[in-house]
C-alpha positions as CSV (number, residue, x, y, z in Angstrom):
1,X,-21.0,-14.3,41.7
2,X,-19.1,-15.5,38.6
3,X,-22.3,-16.4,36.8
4,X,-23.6,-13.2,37.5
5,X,-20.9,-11.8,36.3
6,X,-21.3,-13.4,33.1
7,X,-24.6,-12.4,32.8
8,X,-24.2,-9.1,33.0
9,X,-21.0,-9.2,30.8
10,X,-23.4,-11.5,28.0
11,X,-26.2,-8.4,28.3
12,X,-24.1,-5.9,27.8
13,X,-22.3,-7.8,24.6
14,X,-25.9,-8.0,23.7
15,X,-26.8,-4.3,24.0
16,X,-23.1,-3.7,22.0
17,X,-24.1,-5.5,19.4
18,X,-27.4,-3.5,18.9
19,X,-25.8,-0.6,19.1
20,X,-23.3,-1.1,16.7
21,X,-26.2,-3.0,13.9
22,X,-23.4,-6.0,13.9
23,X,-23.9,-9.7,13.5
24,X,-24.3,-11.7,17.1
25,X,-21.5,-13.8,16.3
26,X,-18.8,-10.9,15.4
27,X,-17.7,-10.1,18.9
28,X,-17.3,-13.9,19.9
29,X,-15.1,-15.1,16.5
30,X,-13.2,-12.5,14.8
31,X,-11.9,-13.7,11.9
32,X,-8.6,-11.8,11.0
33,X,-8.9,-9.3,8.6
34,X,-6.2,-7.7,5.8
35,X,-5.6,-4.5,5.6
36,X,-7.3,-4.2,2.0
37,X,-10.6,-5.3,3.7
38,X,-10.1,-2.9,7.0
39,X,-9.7,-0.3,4.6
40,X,-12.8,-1.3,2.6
41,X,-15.0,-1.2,5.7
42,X,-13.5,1.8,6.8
43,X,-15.4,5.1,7.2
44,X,-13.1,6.8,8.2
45,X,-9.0,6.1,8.3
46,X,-7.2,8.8,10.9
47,X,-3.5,8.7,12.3
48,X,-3.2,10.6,16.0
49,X,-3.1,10.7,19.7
50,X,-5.4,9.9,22.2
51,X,-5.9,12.9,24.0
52,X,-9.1,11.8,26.3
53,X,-11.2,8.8,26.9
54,X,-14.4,9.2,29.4
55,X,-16.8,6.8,30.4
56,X,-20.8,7.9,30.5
57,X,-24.1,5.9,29.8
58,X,-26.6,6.5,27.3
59,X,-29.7,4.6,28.8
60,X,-28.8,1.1,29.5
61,X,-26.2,1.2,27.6
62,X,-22.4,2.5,29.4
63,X,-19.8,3.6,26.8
64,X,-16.1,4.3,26.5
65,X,-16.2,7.8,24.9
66,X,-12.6,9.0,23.0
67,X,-11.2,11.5,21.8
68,X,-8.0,11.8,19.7
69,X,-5.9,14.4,18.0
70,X,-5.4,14.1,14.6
71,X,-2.2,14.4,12.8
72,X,-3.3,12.7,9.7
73,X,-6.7,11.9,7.8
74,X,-5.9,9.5,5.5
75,X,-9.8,8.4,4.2
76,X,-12.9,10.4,5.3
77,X,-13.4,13.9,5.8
78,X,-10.3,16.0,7.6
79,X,-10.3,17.6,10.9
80,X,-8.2,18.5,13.9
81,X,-10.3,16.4,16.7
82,X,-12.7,13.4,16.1
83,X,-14.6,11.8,19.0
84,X,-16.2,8.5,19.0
85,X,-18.6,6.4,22.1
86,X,-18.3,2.9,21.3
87,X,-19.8,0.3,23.8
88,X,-18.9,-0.7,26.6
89,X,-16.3,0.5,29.6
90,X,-12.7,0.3,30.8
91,X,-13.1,-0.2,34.2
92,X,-15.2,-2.0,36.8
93,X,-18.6,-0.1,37.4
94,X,-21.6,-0.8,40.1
95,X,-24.8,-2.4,38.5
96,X,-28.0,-0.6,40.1
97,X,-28.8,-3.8,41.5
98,X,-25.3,-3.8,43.8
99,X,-23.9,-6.2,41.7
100,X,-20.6,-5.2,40.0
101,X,-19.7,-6.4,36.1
102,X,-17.1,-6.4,33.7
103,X,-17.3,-3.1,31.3
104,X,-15.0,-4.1,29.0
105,X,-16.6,-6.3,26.4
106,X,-14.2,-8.8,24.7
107,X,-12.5,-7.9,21.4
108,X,-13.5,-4.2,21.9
109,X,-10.4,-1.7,22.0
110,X,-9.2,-0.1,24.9
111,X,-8.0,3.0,24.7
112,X,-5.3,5.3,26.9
113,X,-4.8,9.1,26.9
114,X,-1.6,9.9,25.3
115,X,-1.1,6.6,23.3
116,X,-0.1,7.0,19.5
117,X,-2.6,5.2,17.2
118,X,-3.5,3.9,13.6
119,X,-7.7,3.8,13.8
120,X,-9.8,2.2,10.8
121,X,-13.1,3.6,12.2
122,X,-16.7,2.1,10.8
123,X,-19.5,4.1,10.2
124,X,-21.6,5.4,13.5
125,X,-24.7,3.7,14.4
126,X,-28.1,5.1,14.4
127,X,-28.2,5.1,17.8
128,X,-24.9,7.1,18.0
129,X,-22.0,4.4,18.2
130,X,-19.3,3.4,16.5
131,X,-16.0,1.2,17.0
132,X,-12.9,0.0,15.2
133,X,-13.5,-2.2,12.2
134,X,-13.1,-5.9,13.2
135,X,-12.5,-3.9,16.9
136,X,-9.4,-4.8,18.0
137,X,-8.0,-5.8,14.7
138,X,-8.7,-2.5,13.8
139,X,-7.0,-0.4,16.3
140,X,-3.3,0.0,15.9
141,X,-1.0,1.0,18.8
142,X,2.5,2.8,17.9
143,X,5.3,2.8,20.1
144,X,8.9,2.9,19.2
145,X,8.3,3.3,15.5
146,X,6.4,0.0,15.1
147,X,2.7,-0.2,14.5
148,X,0.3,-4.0,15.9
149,X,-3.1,-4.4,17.1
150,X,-3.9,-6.2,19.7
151,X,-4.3,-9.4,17.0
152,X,-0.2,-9.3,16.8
153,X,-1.3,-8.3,13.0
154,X,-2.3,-11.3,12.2
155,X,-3.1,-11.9,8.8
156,X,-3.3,-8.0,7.6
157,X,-1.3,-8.4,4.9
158,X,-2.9,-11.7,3.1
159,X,-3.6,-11.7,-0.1
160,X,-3.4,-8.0,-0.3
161,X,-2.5,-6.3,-3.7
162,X,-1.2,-3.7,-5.3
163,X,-2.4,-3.4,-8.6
164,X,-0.3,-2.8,-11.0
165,X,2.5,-0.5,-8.7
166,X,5.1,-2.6,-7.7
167,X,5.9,-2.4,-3.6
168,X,9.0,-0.3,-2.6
169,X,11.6,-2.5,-0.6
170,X,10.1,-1.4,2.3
171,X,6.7,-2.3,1.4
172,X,7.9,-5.2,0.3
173,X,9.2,-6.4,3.4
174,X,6.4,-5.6,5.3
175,X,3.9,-7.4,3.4
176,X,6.2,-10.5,4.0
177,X,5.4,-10.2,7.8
178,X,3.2,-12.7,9.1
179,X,2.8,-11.7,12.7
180,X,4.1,-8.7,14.6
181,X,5.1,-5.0,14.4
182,X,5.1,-3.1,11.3
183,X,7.1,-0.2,10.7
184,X,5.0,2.5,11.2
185,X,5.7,4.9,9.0
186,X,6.3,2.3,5.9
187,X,2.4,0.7,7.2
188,X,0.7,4.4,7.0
189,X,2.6,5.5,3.8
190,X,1.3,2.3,2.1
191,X,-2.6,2.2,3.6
192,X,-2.5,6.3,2.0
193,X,-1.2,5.1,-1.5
194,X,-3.8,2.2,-1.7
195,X,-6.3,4.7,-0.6
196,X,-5.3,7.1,-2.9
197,X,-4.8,4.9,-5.8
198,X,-8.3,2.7,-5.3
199,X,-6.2,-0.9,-4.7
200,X,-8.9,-2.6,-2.6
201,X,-12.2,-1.0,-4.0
């Protein structure tokens, strides 16, 4: 049972991957990303609430579809509600053969109705997709004023710049951190201003 299991999780990884138009390799070893190169890859760079997440199939393929409330657009174009199907699923689901698999492929975000959340969003695929950049690394939870992805922010703030403005204390502080919870006020104010002012282009 567990090797079928694993085949079924390996497929589906493989059908993610094609659906995204991502390198094999990327889903397996993620290497942590700043957030000058999230922003880079970024199509779109939104600040919200999940407000619904629904899983459907499109062919072969099963996908986590969300939806989220948008409070702020901070890159791409604005609007009140932006909906997204990336790959995979959040919960157990029957094969047609009777077997049962894993949805949930590894390093790809999961998502919960109500949660508060930072989202660097790639481009959508041609066949309709899209995900977090660097998944998980690119999804940011907030609770109690702090802001992490599920990579304990690892990294996001190495060898980032800031041209020629000089960091507030705040921002300062923060791009000391080298693991852990952001403020997440201080972290959104400072992704805008490096939007706005071209710091990672």
């Amino acid at each position: 049972m567990k090797e079928t299991r694993h085949v079924w999780t390996d497929l589906l990884a493989g059908l993610a991957v094609a659906a995204l138009g991502v390198t094999p390799g990327l889903a397996t070893s993620m290497t942590p990303q700043s957030v000058a190169e999230l922003t880079r890859a970024s199509h779109d760079i939104v600040v919200g609430t999940v407000s619904r997440v629904t899983e459907g199939s499109q062919g072969n393929l099963p996908y986590l579809e969300v939806e989220v409330s948008v409070s702020e657009t901070i890159q791409g174009t604005p609007a009140r509600t932006l909906t997204f199907r990336q790959p995979g699923l959040q919960s157990r689901q029957e094969a047609a053969n009777g077997r049962r698999f894993v949805g949930l492929i590894p390093a790809m975000p999961g998502f919960t109705a109500g949660e508060n959340v930072i989202l660097f969003l790639g481009p959508t695929s041609s066949m309709g997709f899209r995900t977090t950049v660097g998944l998980e690394q690119g999804k940011f939870a907030v609770a109690a004023g702090n802001a992490a992805n599920a990579a304990g922010n690892t990294g996001l703030f190495r060898g980032v710049t800031t041209g020629t403005v000089t960091p507030t204390e705040k921002q300062a502080a923060m791009l000391a951190t080298r693991q852990g919870g952001v403020h997440a006020r201080t972290f959104i104010d400072f992704v805008r201003q490096g939007v706005q002012q071209h710091w990672w282009k």
